[in-house]
Every structure is written in C-alpha cells, then in structure tokens.
N, C-alpha and C positions, 0 to 999 in steps of 0.2 A: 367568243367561245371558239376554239382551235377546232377547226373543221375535221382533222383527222383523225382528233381523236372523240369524235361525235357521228364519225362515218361507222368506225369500230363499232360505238354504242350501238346502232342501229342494227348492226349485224348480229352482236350477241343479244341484243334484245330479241330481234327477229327468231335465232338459233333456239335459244335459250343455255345455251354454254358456251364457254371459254374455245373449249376445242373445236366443237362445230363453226364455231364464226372463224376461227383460225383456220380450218380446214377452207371455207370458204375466202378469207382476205389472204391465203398463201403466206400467214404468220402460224408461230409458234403458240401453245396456248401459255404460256408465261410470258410471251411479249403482252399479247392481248390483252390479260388480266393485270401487267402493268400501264399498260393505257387505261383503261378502265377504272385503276386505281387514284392516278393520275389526275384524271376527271374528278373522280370524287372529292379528290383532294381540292381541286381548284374553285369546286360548287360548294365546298365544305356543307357535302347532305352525302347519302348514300342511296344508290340508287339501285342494289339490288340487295335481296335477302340471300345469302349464302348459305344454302344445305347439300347433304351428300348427293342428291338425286338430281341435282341441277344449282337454278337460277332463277327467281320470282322478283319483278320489279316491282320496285317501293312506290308508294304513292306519287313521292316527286320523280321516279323513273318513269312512270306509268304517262307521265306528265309531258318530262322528254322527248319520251319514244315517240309520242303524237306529234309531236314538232319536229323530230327527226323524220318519220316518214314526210312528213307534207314537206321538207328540206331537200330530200333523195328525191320522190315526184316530180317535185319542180327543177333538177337538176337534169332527170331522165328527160323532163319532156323538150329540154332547152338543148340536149346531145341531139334527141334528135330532129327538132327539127333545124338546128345548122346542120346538121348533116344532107338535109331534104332542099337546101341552098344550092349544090351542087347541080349538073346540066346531068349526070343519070341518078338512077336510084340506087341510095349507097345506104349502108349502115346497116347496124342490127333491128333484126325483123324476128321476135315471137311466137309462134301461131299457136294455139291451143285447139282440138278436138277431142274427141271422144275416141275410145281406144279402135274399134270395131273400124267407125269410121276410118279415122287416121292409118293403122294401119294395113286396110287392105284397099283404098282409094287413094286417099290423097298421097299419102307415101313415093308410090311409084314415080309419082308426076314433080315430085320435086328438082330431081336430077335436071331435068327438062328447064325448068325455071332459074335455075340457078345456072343452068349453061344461058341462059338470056339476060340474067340479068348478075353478072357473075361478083358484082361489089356489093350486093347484098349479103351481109350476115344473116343464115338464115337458121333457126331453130325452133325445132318442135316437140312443144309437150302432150303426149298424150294420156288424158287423163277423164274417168265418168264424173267429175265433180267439176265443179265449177271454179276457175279462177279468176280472180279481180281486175278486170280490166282498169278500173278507178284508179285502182294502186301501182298499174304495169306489172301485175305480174305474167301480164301477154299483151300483146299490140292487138291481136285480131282473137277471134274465137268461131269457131262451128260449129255450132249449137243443135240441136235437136230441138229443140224448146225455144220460146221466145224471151230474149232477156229480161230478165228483171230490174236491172240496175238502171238507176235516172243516167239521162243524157250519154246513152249509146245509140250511137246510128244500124238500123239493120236491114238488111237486105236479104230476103229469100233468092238462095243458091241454086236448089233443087227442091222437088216434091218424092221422097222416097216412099216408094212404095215394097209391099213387103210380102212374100208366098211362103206358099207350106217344100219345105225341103226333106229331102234325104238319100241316104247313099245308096247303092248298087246293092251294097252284101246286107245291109239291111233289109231293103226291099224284098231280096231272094228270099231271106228266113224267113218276113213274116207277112209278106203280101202286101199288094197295092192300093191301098185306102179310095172306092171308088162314091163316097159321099162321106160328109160329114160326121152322120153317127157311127160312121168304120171309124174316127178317130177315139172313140171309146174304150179303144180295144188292143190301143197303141203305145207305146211309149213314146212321151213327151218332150222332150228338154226346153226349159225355160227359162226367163232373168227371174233374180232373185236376189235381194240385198236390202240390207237395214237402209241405206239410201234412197232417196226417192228414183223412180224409173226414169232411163232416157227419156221414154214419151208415156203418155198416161195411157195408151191402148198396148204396149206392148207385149202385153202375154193374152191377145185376144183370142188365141187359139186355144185355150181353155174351155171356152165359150160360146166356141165355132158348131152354129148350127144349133146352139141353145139346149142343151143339153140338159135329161133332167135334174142334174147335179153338175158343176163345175167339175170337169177331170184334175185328178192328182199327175202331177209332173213326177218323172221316176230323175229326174235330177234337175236342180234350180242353180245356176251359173251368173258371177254378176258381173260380166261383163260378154259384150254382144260377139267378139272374136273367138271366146272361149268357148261359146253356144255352137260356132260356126265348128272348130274343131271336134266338137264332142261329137258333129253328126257328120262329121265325116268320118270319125273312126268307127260309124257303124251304130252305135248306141241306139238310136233314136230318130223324131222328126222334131223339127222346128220351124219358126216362124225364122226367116232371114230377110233384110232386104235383097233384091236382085244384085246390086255393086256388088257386094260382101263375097259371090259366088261367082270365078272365072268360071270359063265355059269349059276348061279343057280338064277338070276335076270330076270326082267319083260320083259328084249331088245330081239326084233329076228333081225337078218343079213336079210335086206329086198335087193332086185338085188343081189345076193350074188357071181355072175359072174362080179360087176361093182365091179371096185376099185380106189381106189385112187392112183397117182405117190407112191412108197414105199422111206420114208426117211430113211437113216442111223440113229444109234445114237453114239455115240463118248465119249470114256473114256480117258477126257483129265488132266495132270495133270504136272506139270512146271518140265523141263529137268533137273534140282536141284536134285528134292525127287527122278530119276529114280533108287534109288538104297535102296529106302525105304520100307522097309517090310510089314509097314502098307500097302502103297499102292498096293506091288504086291501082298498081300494074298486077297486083296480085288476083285482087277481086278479078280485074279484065282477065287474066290469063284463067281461071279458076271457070269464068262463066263460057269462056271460049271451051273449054277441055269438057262440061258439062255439055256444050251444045255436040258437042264431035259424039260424045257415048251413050248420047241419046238417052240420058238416066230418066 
C-alpha cells in the first residue's frame, strides 16, 4: 500500500474534507481527492460517503483510518526518538495546558527555555479540554486534574491555590467585603460551561461560608483567563489562582484569610517519551522556575 497516498487518507479522514486536509498537506483540494480516488481505485472499496456537507468513512474506511493512525503513531514516536539520539535536545516538542494557566504563567517562561535549549521545536496548544497524549496529539500536558488515560507517567508541578480577588474601581463603588456573608450582596463572576470544570471545587465561592442558599453569579465565564479579565474591568469578585494575578495590576486579595480547596497541577506525558530529553530538560527547567516564584 503506497504510503503517500495513505498519509493523505489519514488527514482527510482526520479533517473530514478534501480542502481541510489540503489546507493541512500544503496541496490542492483536487490534488487530494485525486489521491484519494486513486486509493480507492487501488482497494477497489470506497472509503468514504460523499455528501454536500463533507465526508463520512465507510465501514472499510472506518477500518483503515485505525490502521492509518496506529501507522502515523508509530512513525511519530520513531521521529522522535532518533531525534533524542543526538548529544542536546532537539526536535519538536508539544506542550498542551489550560488556557488561564498557559497564558498568563507558563507563556512568559518560554522565551527563556528556548534561548537554552534553542534546537528544540517548541509549540503550544492551549486549550480547557483535554488532548490525547496516546495519539501525540501533544508530548506533555498540565493538567488541573489527574490523568485519566492508561500508561501516562505524572508528576505534581505545583499545588495552586486560589483567593477572592478584585479591582480598585470596583471596590470604590461597592465596598470591601469584610466576612463571608458580605459576599451575599456582591457580584460574582464565575466558570461556567457544558464541559466539565478544570477542578471539581472551582466555583467554591458560591458556597463560601455556607450560605443559606447558594449565591447567583451575575456572569458565568468558561474559561479561567476570561474570569481574570472580566474583574479587572471592574465587573465584579472572583475566585483567581495567585499566578493568574501580576502584582503591578488594578486586583487586591479581598478576605485574604478565605481560600479556596488548593488543586495540584500535573506534568503528565506518555510512558513512551520517559526517556526523552526534551521532555526531562523541560520538566527540570519548569520545577526550577516554580521553585524561584514560590507558587
């Protein structure tokens, strides 16, 4: 079976169109769909159902594609560890977190790592769901939560812990909440999303202080960056981790004795790569830069 044009398969199977996998393999989408065709012609089956709104694989594509991923896996995992053969740490590097996380911690610190380790490819998704390390669709991940998936190794990074925040011209309007049942009388900002929470305690400030009824949030945000912005434009209070809040910004730590449950977070990355030098110089540099800012 001609590998290139089984590489294609894999991409429009993945895509589910002709043009998105071509967007993706830097072809045309009538080259594509002539490989495609091609294929089929050679398998004498058809492996996809053609309608106006895409692409649906046939039973014997459904077939394929599971033999073409575990094809591309074992290609990925063979790049890189020749790559990991070398005397520094080279090649493409992954990393997946959570948006909040990712962009207003880890972010910064990258500059840093790649002036060290500067033959590494490095790229970052950031995303509140969860991607497959199984499959590569990331080398490492930062989790909130602890993995689910079999045969990931993990390691607790930090223990974050999380206060009641808010801004100056907030404060001014509507005064300084000096116990818990002041938060009654406040407005709230909180996560909210048909997906499950970063951590199971995260909107414990609902809660805080037990209240004889759960408070209503006057806005629900689903993701943790977006929470962090809505109270600095004044809106509101929320639950923040500490990281998430430079010092030289508008937020003060309001109850600053109340806290939230503190979550772990978790540097997890597939039992495969544990002997990948990307990954261990990353972890070392990552638990080094945690011990400097005293998270």
């Amino acid at each position: 079976m001609d590998w290139d044009k089984l590489r294609i398969f894999h991409s429009v199977a993945t895509a589910g169109s002709f043009t998105h996998a071509g967007e993706t393999l830097n072809l045309s989408q009538s080259a594509v769909s002539r490989q495609i065709s091609a294929l089929e012609d050679s398998l004498n089956i058809k492996l996809f159902h053609r309608h106006a709104r895409g692409l649906i694989l046939t039973e014997q594509g459904e077939l394929l594609a599971r033999s073409a991923r575990e094809v591309a896996h074992t290609l990925a995992m063979a790049q890189a560890q020749l790559s990991e053969t070398r005397d520094k740490p080279s090649g493409p590097l992954k990393v997946t977190t959570t948006v909040g996380f990712g962009s207003t911690w880890l972010t910064p610190l990258i500059k840093e790592f790649i002036e060290l380790y500067p033959e590494v490819e490095f790229s970052l998704i950031l995303t509140d769901g969860e991607l497959d390390l199984g499959m590569r669709q990331a080398d490492i991940a930062i989790r909130m939560t602890p993995p689910r998936q079999p045969d990931l190794i993990q390691r607790q990074l930090v223990s974050v812990v999380t206060h009641l925040y808010g801004s100056t011209d907030y404060l001014e309007a509507h005064g300084v909440p000096e116990t818990s049942a002041d938060l009654d009388h406040h407005n709230l900002i909180v996560y909210g999303s048909d997906l499950p929470p970063p951590t199971p305690s995260v909107n414990w400030l609902l809660d805080a202080g037990k209240p004889e009824r759960r408070r209503k949030p006057i806005l629900r945000v689903n993701n943790l960056y977006g929470i962090y912005r809505a109270v600095r434009s004044g809106l509101g209070l929320a639950s923040l981790p500490d990281y998430i809040v430079p010092p030289d910004v508008n937020l003060v730590k309001v109850l600053p004795d109340l806290s939230g449950p503190s979550n772990p977070a978790y540097f997890v990355y597939p039992e495969e790569l544990r002997h990948s030098k990307k990954i261990n110089v990353f972890r070392d540099f990552l638990l080094k830069k945690v011990a400097e800012s005293e998270m």
